[in-house]
C-alpha positions as a Python dict, from the first residue, in 0.01 Angstrom:
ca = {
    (1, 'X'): (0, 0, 0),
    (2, 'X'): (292, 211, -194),
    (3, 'X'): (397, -1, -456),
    (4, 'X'): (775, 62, -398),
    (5, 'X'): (746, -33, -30),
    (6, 'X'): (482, -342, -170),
    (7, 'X'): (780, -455, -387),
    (8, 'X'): (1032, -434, -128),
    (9, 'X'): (828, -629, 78),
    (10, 'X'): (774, -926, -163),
    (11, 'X'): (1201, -886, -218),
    (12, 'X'): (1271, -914, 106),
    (13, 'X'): (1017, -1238, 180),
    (14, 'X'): (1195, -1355, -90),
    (15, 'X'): (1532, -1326, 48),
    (16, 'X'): (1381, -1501, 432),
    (17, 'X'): (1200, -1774, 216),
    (18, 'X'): (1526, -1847, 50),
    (19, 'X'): (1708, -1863, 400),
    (20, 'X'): (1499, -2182, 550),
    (21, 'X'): (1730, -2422, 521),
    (22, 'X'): (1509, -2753, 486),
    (23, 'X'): (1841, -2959, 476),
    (24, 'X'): (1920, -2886, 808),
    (25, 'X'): (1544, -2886, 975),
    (26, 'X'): (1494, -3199, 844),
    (27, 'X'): (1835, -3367, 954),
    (28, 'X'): (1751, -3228, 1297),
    (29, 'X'): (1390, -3281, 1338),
    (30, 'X'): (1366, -3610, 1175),
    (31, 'X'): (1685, -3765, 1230),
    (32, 'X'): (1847, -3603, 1531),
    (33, 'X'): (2167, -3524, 1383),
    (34, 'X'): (2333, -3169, 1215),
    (35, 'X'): (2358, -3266, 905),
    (36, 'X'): (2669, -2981, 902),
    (37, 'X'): (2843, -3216, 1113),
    (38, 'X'): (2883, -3500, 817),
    (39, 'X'): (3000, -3579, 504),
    (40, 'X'): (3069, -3254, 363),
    (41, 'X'): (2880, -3022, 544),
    (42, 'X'): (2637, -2903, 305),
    (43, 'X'): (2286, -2878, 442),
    (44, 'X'): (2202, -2976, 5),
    (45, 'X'): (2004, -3274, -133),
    (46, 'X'): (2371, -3448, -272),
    (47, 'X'): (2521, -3452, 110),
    (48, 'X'): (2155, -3564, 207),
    (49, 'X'): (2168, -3814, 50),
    (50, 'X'): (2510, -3946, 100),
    (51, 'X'): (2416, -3930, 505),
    (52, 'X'): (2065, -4030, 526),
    (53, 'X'): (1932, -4222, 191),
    (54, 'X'): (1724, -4126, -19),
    (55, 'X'): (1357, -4042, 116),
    (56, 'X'): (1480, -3720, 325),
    (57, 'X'): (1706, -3612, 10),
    (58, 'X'): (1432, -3613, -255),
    (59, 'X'): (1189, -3405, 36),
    (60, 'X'): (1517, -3169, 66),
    (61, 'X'): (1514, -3152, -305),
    (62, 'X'): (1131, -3057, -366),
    (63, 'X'): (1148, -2813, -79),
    (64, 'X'): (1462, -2634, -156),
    (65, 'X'): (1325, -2616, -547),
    (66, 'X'): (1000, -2509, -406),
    (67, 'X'): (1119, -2216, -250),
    (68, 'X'): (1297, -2091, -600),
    (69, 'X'): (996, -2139, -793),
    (70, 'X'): (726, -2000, -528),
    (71, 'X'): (1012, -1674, -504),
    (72, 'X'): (951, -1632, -915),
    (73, 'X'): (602, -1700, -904),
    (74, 'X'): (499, -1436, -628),
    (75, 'X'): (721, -1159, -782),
    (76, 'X'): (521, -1244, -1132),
    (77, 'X'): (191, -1182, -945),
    (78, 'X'): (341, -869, -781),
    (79, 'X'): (566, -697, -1039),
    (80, 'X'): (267, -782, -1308),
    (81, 'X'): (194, -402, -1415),
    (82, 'X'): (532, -292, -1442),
    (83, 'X'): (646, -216, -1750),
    (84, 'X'): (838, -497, -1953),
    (85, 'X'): (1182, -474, -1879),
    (86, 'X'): (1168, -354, -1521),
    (87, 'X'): (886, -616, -1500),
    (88, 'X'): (1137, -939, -1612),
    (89, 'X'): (1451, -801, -1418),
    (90, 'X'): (1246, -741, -1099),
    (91, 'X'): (1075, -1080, -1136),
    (92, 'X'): (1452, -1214, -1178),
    (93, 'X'): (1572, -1066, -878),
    (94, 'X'): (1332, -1239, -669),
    (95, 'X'): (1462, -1540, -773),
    (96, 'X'): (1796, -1435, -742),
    (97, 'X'): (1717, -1312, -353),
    (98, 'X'): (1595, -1660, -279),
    (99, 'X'): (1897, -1813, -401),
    (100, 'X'): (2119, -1584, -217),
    (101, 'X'): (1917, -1680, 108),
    (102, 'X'): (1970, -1988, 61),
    (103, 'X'): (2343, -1965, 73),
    (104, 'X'): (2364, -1714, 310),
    (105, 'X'): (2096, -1773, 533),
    (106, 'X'): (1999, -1496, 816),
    (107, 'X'): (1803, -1769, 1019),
    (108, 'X'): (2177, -1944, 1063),
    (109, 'X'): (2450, -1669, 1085),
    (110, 'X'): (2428, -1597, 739),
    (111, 'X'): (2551, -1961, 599),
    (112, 'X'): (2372, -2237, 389),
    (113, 'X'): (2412, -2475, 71),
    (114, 'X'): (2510, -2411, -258),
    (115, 'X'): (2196, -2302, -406),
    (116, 'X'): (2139, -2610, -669),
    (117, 'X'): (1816, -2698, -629),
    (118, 'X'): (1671, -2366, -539),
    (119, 'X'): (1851, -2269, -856),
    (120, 'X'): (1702, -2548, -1071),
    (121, 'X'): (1310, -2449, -920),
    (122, 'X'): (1416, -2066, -1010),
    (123, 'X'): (1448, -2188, -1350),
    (124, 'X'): (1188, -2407, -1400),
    (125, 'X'): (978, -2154, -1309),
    (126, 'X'): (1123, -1881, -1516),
    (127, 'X'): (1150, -2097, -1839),
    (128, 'X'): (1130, -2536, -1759),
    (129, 'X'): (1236, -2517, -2104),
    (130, 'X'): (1601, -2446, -2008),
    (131, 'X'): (1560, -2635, -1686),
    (132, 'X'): (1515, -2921, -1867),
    (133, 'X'): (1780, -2915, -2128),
    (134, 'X'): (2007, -2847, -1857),
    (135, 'X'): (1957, -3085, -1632),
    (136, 'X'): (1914, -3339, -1946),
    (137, 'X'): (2297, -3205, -2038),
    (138, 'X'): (2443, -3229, -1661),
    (139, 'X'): (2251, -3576, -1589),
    (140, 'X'): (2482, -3837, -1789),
    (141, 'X'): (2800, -3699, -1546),
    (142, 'X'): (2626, -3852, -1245),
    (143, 'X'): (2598, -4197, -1406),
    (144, 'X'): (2980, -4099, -1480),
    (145, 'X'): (3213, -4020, -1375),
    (146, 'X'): (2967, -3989, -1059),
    (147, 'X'): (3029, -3589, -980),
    (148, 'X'): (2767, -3381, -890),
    (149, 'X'): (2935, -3059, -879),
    (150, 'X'): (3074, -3142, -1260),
    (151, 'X'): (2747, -3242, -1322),
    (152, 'X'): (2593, -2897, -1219),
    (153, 'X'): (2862, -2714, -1366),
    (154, 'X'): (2842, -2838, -1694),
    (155, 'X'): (2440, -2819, -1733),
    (156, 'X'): (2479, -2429, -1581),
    (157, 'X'): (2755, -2359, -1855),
    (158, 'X'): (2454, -2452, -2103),
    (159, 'X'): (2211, -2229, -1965),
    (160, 'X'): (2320, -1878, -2143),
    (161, 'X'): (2281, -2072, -2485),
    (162, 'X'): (1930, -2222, -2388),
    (163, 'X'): (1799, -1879, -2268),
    (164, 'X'): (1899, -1747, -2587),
    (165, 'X'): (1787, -2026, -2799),
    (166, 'X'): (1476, -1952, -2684),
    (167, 'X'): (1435, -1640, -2743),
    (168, 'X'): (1373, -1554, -2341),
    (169, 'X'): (1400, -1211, -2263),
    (170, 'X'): (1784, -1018, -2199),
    (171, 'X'): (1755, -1048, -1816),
    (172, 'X'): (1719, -1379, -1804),
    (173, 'X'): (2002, -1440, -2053),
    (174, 'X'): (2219, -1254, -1863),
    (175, 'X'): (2144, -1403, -1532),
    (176, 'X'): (2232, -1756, -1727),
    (177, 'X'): (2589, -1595, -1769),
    (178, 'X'): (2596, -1513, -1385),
    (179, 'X'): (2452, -1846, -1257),
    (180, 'X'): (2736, -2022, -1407),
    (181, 'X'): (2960, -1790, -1284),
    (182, 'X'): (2800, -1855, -877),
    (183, 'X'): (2801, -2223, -925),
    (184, 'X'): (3192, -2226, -1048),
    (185, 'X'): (3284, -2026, -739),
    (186, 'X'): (3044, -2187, -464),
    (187, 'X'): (3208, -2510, -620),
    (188, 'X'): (3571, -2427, -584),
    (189, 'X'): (3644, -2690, -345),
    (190, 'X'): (3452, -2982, -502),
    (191, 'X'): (3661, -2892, -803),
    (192, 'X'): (4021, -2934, -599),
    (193, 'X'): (3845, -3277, -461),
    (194, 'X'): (3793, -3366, -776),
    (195, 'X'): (4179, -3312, -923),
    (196, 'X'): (4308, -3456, -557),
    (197, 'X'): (4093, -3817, -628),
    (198, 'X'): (3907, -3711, -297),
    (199, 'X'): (3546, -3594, -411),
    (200, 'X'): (3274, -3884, -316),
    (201, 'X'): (3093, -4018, -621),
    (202, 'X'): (2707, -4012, -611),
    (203, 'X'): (2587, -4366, -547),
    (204, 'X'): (2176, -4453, -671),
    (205, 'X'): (2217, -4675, -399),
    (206, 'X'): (1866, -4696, -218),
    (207, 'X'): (2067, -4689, 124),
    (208, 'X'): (2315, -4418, 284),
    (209, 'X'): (2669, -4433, 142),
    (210, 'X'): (2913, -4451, 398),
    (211, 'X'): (3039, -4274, 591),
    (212, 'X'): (2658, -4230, 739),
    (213, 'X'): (2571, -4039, 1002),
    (214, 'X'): (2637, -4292, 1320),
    (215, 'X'): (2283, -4458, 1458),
    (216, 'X'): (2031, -4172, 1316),
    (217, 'X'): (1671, -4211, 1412),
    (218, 'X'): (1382, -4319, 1167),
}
């Protein structure tokens, strides 16, 4: 097969592999509700959660981080013989595609989540290194003040220094810079929650929080 038509191909699975929305096929299939119609909206593990408990929010979780990760590591098998650079940016924007799908999903008129997860499995598979360190810097802002969104935030504004720490390679550095730039923006609203007093905490509470979604099935 051409190799430029091969690599588009693998882009553009990407891209569809990003846009299954697991939030929402799970909500429906398993629980018989749109999980768009609750809480805030988002078809994410945090709104998941907050509606339904725990057990379909950590499956949300794996799956939506699953399809970052499997997005970097089939563009590393693909984009193998190029040469360095174009190798690491192409490799990049196959993670970046599945991201993208995932907030603007062609299955569901092009909308979706925020891209958290699938953002946290894109860089666990590009470097768990910096995955890590971020998530160990964001994870102390859920115990308090209880934000998710601030506790993304401030583990993504980390990420350009861990890339570089770290020695990983320009690309990646860069797309550090313009990660934290998407998750300030796809965040805007949690942010004027936030200043209003109106943003839900996150509870570790085994059960839904309320409001929950009104007499789901199990």
């Amino acid at each position: 097969m051409n190799a430029i038509l091969h690599g588009s191909l693998t882009l553009l699975f990407c891209y569809l592999l990003g846009s299954i929305l697991f939030g929402l096929i799970i909500s429906e299939c398993a629980y018989g509700v749109d999980i768009r119609q609750f809480g805030s909206g988002n078809v994410g593990f945090t709104n998941i959660k907050r509606t339904l408990g725990w057990k379909p929010a950590i499956a949300v979780l794996l799956l939506d981080g699953a399809k970052g990760a499997i997005a970097i590591w089939i563009s590393r098998k693909v984009f193998a013989g190029e040469a360095v650079h174009a190798r690491d940016t192409l490799i990049l924007v196959g993670g970046v595609l599945a991201i993208i799908g995932h907030n603007w999903s062609i299955f569901f008129k092009f909308a979706g989540g925020k891209g958290v997860a699938t953002s946290l499995g894109v860089l666990i598979a590009l470097d768990w290194r910096v995955a890590g360190l971020a998530v160990l810097v964001g994870f102390p802002l859920l115990l308090y003040p209880g934000y998710m969104s601030l506790a993304a935030t401030v583990g993504a504004a980390t990420l350009p220094v861990w890339f570089w720490l770290l020695g990983d390679p320009l690309p990646w550095r860069i797309f550090g810079v313009v990660l934290l730039i998407f998750v300030l923006v796809r965040h805007r609203a949690n942010y004027a929650r936030i200043r209003s007093g109106s943003e839900p905490r996150f509870s570790f509470r085994g059960s839904p929080d309320p409001p929950a979604a009104p007499q789901v099935q199990t």
